[in-house]
C-alpha positions as CSV (number, residue, x, y, z in Angstrom):
1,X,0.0,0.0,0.0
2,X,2.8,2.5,0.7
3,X,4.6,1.5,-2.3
4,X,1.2,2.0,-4.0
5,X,0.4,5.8,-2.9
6,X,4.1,6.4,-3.8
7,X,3.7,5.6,-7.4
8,X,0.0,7.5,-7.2
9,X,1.8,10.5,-5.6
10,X,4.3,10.3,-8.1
11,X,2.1,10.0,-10.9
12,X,0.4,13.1,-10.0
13,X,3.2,15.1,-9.5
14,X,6.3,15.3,-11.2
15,X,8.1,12.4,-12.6
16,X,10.5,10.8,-10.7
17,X,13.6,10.4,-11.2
18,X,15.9,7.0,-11.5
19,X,17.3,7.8,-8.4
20,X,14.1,8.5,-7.0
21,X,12.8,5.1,-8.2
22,X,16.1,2.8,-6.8
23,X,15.2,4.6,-3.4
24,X,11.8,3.7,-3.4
25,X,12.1,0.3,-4.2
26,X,15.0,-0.3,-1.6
27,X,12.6,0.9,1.0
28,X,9.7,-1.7,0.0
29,X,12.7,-4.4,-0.4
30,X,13.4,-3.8,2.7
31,X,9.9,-3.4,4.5
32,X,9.1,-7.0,2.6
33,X,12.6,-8.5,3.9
34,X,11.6,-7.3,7.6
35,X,7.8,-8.9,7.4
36,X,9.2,-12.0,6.0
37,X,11.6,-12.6,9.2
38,X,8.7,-11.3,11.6
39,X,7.1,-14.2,10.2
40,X,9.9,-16.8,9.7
41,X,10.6,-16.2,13.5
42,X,6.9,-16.2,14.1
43,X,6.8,-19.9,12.5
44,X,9.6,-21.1,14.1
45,X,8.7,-20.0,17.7
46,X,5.2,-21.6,16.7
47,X,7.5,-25.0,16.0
48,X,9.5,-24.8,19.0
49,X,6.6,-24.6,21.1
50,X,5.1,-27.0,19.4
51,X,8.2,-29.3,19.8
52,X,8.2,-28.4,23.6
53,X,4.7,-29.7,24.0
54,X,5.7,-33.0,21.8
55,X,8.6,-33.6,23.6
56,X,6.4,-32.9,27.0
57,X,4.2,-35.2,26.2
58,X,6.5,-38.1,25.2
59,X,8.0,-37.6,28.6
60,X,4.9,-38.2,30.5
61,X,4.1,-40.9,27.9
62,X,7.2,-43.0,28.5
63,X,7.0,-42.2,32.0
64,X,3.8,-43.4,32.2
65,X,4.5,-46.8,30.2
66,X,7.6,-47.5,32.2
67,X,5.3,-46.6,35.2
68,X,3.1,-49.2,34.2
69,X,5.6,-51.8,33.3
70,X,7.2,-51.2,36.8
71,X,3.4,-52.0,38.4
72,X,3.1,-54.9,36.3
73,X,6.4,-56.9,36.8
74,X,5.4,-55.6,40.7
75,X,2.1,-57.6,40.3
76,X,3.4,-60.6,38.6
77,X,6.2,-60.9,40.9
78,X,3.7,-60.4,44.1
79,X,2.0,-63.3,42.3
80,X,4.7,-65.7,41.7
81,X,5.8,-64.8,45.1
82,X,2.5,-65.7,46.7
83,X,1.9,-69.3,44.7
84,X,6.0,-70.6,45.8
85,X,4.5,-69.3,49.2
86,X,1.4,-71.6,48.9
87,X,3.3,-74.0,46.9
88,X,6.0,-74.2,50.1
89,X,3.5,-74.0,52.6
90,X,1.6,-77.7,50.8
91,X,4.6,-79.4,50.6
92,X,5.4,-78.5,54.3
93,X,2.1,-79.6,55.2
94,X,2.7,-82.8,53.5
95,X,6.2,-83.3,55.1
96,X,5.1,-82.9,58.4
97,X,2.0,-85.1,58.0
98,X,4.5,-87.4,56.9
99,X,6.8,-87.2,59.8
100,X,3.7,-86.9,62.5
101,X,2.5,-89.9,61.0
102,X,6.4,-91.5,61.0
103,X,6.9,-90.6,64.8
104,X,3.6,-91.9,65.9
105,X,4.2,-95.3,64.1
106,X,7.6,-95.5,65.8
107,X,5.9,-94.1,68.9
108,X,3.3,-96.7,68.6
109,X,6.4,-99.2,68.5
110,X,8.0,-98.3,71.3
111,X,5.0,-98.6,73.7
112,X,3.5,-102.2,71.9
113,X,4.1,-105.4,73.7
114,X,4.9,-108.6,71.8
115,X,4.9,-111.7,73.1
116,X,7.0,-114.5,70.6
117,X,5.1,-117.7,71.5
118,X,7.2,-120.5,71.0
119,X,5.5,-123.9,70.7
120,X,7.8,-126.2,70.8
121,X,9.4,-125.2,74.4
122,X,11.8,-122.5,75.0
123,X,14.7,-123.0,72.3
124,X,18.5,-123.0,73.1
125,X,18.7,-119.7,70.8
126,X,16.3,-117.4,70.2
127,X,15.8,-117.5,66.2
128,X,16.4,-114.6,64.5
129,X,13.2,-113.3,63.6
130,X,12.9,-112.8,67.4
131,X,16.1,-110.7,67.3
132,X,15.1,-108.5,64.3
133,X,11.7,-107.7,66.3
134,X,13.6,-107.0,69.3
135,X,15.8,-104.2,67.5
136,X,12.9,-102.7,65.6
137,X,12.2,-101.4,68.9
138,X,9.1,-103.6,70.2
139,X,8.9,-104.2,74.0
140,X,9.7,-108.2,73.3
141,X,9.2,-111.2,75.9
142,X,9.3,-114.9,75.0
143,X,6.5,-116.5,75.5
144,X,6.5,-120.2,76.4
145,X,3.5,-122.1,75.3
146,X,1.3,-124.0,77.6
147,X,-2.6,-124.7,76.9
148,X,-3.0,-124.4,81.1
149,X,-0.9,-120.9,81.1
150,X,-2.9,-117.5,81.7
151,X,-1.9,-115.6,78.5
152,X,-0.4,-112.1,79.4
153,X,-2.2,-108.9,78.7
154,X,0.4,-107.8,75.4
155,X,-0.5,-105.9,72.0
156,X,0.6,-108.9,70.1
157,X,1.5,-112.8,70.0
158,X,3.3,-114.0,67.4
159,X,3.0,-117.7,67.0
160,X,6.0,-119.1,65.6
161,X,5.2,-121.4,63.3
162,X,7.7,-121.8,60.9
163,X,10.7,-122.5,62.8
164,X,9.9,-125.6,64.5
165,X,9.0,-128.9,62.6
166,X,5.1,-129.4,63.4
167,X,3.2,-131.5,61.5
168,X,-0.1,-129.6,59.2
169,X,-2.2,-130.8,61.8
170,X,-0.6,-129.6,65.0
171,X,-0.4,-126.4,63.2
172,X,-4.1,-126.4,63.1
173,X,-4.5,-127.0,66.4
174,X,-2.6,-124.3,67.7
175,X,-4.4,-121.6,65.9
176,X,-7.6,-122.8,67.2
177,X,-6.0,-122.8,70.9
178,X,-4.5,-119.4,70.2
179,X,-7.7,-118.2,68.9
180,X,-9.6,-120.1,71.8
181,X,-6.9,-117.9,74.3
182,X,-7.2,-114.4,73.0
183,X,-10.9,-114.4,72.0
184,X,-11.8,-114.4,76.2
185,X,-9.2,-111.7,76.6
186,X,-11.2,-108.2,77.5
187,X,-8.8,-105.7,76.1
188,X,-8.0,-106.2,72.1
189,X,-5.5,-108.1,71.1
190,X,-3.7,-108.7,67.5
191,X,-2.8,-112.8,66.5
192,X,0.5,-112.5,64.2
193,X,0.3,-116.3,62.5
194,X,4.3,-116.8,61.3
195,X,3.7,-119.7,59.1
196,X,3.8,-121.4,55.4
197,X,0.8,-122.4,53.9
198,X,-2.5,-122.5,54.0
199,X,-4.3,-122.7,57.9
200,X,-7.9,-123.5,57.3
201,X,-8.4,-122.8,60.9
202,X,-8.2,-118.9,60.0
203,X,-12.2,-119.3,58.6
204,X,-13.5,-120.4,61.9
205,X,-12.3,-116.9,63.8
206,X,-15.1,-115.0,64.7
207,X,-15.5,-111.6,62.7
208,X,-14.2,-109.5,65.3
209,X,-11.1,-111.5,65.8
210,X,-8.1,-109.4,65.0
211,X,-5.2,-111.2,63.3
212,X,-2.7,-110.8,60.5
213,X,-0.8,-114.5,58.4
214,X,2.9,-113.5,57.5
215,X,4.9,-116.2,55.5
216,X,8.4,-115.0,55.2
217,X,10.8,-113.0,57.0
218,X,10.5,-110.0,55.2
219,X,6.7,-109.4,55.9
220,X,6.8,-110.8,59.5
221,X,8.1,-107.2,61.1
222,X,5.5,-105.3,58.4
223,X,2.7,-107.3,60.0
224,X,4.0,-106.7,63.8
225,X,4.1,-103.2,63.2
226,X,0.9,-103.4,61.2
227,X,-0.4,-105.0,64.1
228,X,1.0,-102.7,67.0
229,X,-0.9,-99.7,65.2
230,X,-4.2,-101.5,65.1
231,X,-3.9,-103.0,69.0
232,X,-2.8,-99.1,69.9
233,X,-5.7,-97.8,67.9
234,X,-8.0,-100.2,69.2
235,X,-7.2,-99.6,72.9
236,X,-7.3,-96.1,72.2
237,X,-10.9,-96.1,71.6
């Protein structure tokens, strides 16, 4: 607009002159030049801010995903922490119902009175079936069979039938006695039968008649302790 009303006021008066003319346009050059950097710097002040804002905002954004993370792996850990807690807490549950249930077996042992009935009179050495009872820890005494004897008030009799040579029928007929014996005891009592083969005398016991047939070695200390838990249980009742 000014260079416009220049030319007008020139037009209307007197002509200008070339050096009049290099003046006037190094004026408007230099008018444009100025508005140009007002709005250069304008732009770029506009783009920094805006940059500011940006970089403002990626700030908070990363904080606030590494924020997040940080809750997260806090979460996951609090939950892995909390199932080897329950995890340990089972299995210590399960080892110490294993060893309460180990001590009161041996416990159970260590109180349980077992006779070893010998049939055949009392024998120059004990055999060794005897001996392995005694150092499992059972409170052992012989026991020297007589069909006129009182039978004592133990958890257990093992009748020895495997050692001695007794023929199938006196075999039978000591069960039956033994039976006869412990059936008119009041407090409950467990028959170990230590013998090979077949007693048929077994299916005249009545129901309620507590006793356990072992064959071998191996099984006879199984069935005394087997039968030391059921006499404690029994009397416990």
């Amino acid at each position: 607009m000014v260079l416009l009303h220049a030319v007008i006021a020139q037009a209307t008066s007197d002509p200008a002159t070339p050096t009049d003319l290099i003046k006037l346009f190094r004026e408007s050059h230099a008018q444009l030049t100025t508005s140009f950097n007002l709005f250069v710097g304008a732009i770029s002040t506009i783009f920094v801010v805006v940059g500011i804002l940006l970089a403002f905002v990626g700030v908070r954004t990363r904080q606030e995903v590494q924020q997040t993370i940080q809750e997260v792996k806090l979460s996951v850990a609090e939950q892995v922490r909390s199932e080897v807690d329950r995890q340990i807490a089972t299995k210590v549950d399960e080892e110490i119902g294993y060893i309460k249930k180990m001590v009161g077996r041996e416990a159970a042992i260590g109180r349980t009175q077992v006779d070893y009935v010998f049939v055949a009179g009392e024998p120059e050495r004990y055999p060794t079936e005897y001996d392995l009872l005694d150092a499992r820890g059972f409170q052992m005494a012989p026991f020297l069979y007589d069909p006129e004897r009182a039978w004592p008030e133990s958890h257990v009799f093992v009748l020895d039938l495997m050692t001695p040579s007794l023929s199938p029928e006196r075999k039978e007929a000591l069960v039956k006695e033994a039976a006869a014996k412990l059936t008119q005891r009041r407090r409950p009592t467990v028959l170990v039968i230590y013998v090979k083969g077949i007693i048929e005398a077994v299916n005249t016991f009545p129901e309620d008649f507590n006793y356990i047939m072992s064959n071998m070695r191996g099984t006879l200390i199984s069935a005394v302790v087997d039968a030391a838990q059921i006499t404690q249980a029994l009397r416990s009742q």
